[in-house]
N, C-alpha and C positions, 0 to 999 in steps of 0.2 A: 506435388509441392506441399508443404508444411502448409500450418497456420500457426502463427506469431500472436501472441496477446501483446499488446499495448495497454500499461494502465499508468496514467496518468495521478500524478500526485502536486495537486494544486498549491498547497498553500502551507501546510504543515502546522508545526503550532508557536514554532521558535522565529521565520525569517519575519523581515519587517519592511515595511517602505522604505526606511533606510539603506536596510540590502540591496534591494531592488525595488524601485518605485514602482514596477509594473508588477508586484504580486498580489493578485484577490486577496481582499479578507471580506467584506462585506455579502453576505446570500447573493447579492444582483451582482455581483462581480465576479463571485465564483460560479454562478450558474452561469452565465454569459461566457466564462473562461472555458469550462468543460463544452460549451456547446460546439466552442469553436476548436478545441483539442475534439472532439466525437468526427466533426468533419474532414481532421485532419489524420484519422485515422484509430484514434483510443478509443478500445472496447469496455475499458472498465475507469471512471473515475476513483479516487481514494479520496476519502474527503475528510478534514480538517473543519474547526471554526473558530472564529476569535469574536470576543468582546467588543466593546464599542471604544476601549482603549487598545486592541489590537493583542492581546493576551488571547492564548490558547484557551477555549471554556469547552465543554459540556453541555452547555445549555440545550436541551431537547427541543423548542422550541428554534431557535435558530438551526439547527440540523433540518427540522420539519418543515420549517420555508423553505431553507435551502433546495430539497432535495423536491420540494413541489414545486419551484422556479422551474429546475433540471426537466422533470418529468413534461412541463408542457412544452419544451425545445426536442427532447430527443428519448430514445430508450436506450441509453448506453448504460451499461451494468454500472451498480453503485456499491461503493467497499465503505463504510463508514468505522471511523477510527474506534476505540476503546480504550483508548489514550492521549486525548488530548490536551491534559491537564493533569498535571504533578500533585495536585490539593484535592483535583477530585477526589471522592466517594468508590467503592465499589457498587453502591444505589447507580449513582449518576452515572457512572460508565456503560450504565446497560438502559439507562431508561429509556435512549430511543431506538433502542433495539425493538422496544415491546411496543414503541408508538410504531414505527415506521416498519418494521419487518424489514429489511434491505436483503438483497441476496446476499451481500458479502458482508465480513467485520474483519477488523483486526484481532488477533488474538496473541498477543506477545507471551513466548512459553518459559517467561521466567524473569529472575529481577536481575539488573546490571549498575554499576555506579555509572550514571548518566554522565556523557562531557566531563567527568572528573571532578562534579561540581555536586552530584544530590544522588539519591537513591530511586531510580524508576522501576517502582515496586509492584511487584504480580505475583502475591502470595499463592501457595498452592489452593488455599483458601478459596480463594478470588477466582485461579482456576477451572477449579471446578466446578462454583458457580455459572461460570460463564459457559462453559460449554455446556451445561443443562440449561440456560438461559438462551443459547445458540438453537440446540436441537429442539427447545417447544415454541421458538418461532420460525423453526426454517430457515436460517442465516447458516451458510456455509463459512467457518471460520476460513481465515487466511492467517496461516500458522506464523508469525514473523519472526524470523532467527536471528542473531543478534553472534551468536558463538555455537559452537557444537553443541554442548552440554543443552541449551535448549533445544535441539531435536530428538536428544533423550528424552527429556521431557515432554514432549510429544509421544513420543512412543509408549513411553509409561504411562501418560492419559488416553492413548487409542486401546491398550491393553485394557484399562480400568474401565472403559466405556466411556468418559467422560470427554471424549472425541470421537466420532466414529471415521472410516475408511471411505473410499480413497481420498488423503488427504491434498490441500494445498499449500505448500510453502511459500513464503518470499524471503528471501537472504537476503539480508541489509548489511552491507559491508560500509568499512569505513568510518561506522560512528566512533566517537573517542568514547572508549568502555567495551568496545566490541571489537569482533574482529577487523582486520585489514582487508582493505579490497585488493587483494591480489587473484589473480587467475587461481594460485593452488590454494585458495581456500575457498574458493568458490568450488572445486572440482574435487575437494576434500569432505564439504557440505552435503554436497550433492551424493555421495559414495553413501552418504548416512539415513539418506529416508527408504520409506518401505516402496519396494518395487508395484505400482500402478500411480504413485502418488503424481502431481503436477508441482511444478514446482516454477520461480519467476526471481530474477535478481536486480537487482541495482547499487549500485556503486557511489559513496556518496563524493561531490568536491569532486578532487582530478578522479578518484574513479570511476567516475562515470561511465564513460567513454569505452574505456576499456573491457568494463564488466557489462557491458552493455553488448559489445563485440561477443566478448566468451558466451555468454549465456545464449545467441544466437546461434552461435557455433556447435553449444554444446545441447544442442534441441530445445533449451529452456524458453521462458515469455520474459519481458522484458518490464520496468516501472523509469518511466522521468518524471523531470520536473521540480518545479522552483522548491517544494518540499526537502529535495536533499540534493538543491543546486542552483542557487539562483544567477552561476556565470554559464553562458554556453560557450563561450573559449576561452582560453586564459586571456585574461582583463577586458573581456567582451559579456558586459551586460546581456542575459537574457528579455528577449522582447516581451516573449507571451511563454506561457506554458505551449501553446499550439504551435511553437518555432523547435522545442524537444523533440513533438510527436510527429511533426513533417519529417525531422531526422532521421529519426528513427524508423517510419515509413520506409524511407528511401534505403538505408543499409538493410532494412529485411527484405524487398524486393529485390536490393543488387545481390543479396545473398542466394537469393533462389527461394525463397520462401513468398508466401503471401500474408498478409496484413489481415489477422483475424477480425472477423465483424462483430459487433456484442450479441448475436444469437451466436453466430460460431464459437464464442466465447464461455455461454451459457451451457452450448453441448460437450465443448472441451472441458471444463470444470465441473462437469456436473450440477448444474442450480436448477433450483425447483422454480 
């Protein structure tokens, strides 16, 4: 039988109580939230944070509680964002990289017109830094794909050094700027990374569901949650983030697979 990663994507930096009143933004809410998505099967959190107005920030310090909340509940792997904020810094994108070492980061491999509305920008500049910033604290990027063209660019930074091998991908389908979440460009993506790499998808809205399926099907690891879904059926409010990962538990068991644990997670991936 396989092993399935589950990663959990709490909070993001865009939904609001309005969307859903049950989504974390506070450390004690979103540690409480992952603790109870780790029971319910999530080997990896992604983690988000917001202000005290509910804005997407940066702030190193609230990452730093957050993630020392986390730590005294469970040892589920932790992905911390690199992008939580459009005004951020290229400084502030990495500073709690260098406070908190995490096994995982986000690493977005290039820049796209956001929702049709701004510029979410990741210079090659910035690039680069960051994956020298990755590799001297031991943070395994998490390549985030957005359209082909940034898997190129991956490749052209795994070439240059400024990423090293075997990589891990997450396909993000669905965002407005990005590709569609359909099965053939999930199965398109996939054609394009370099053979040992790991690679994990999710579907954002009604794709959900369905790229959630594929990516099982098609050997991948799977990412929910209110981050890029805060309905869990058409016009059915999500309860918890921990109501996705039960889901999703149960279709990789009924698929014949088993439900990776975050050391299985750590061995599958590679983390130090």
């Amino acid at each position: 039988m396989g092993k399935t990663i589950i990663t959990v994507a709490t909070t993001g930096a865009w939904p609001t109580k309005k969307d859903n009143p049950n989504i974390p933004l506070t450390p004690e809410e979103i540690a409480e939230d992952v603790y109870q998505c780790y029971k319910a099967g999530a080997a990896i959190a992604h983690l988000h944070m917001r202000d005290d107005e509910g804005q997407g920030t940066m702030d190193k310090e609230r990452f730093e509680k957050t993630v020392q909340l986390i730590r005294e509940k469970c040892d589920i792997v932790l992905n911390l964002t690199t992008s939580g904020d459009l005004n951020a810094t290229d400084e502030t994108r990495q500073a709690h990289l260098k406070s908190i070492k995490p096994e995982l980061a986000s690493y977005d491999c290039g820049s796209m017109n956001w929702m049709h509305q701004t510029v979410f920008l990741n210079t090659p500049s910035f690039l680069e830094e960051l994956g020298h910033t990755m590799q001297a604290y031991d943070v395994k990027p998490e390549i985030e794909i957005f359209d082909g063209g940034m898997v190129y660019n991956s490749l052209y930074y795994l070439k240059k050094g400024v990423l090293k091998g075997p990589l891990h991908y997450q396909f993000v389908l669905g965002a407005a700027g990005g590709m569609a979440a359909t099965i053939e460009n999930l199965v398109f993506l996939k054609s394009l990374i370099p053979e040992g790499s790991t690679w994990s998808a999710l579907g954002i809205g009604k794709g959900h569901v369905p790229i959630m399926l594929a990516a099982i099907a098609m050997g991948g690891h799977i990412r929910v949650g209110m981050e890029d879904n805060v309905m869990f059926n058409k016009g059915e409010l999500a309860e918890s983030n921990a109501q996705f990962v039960t889901r999703a538990a149960n279709i990789i068991r009924e698929s014949g697979n088993e439900v990776a644990t975050p050391q299985e997670a750590r061995e599958i991936l590679g983390l130090k």
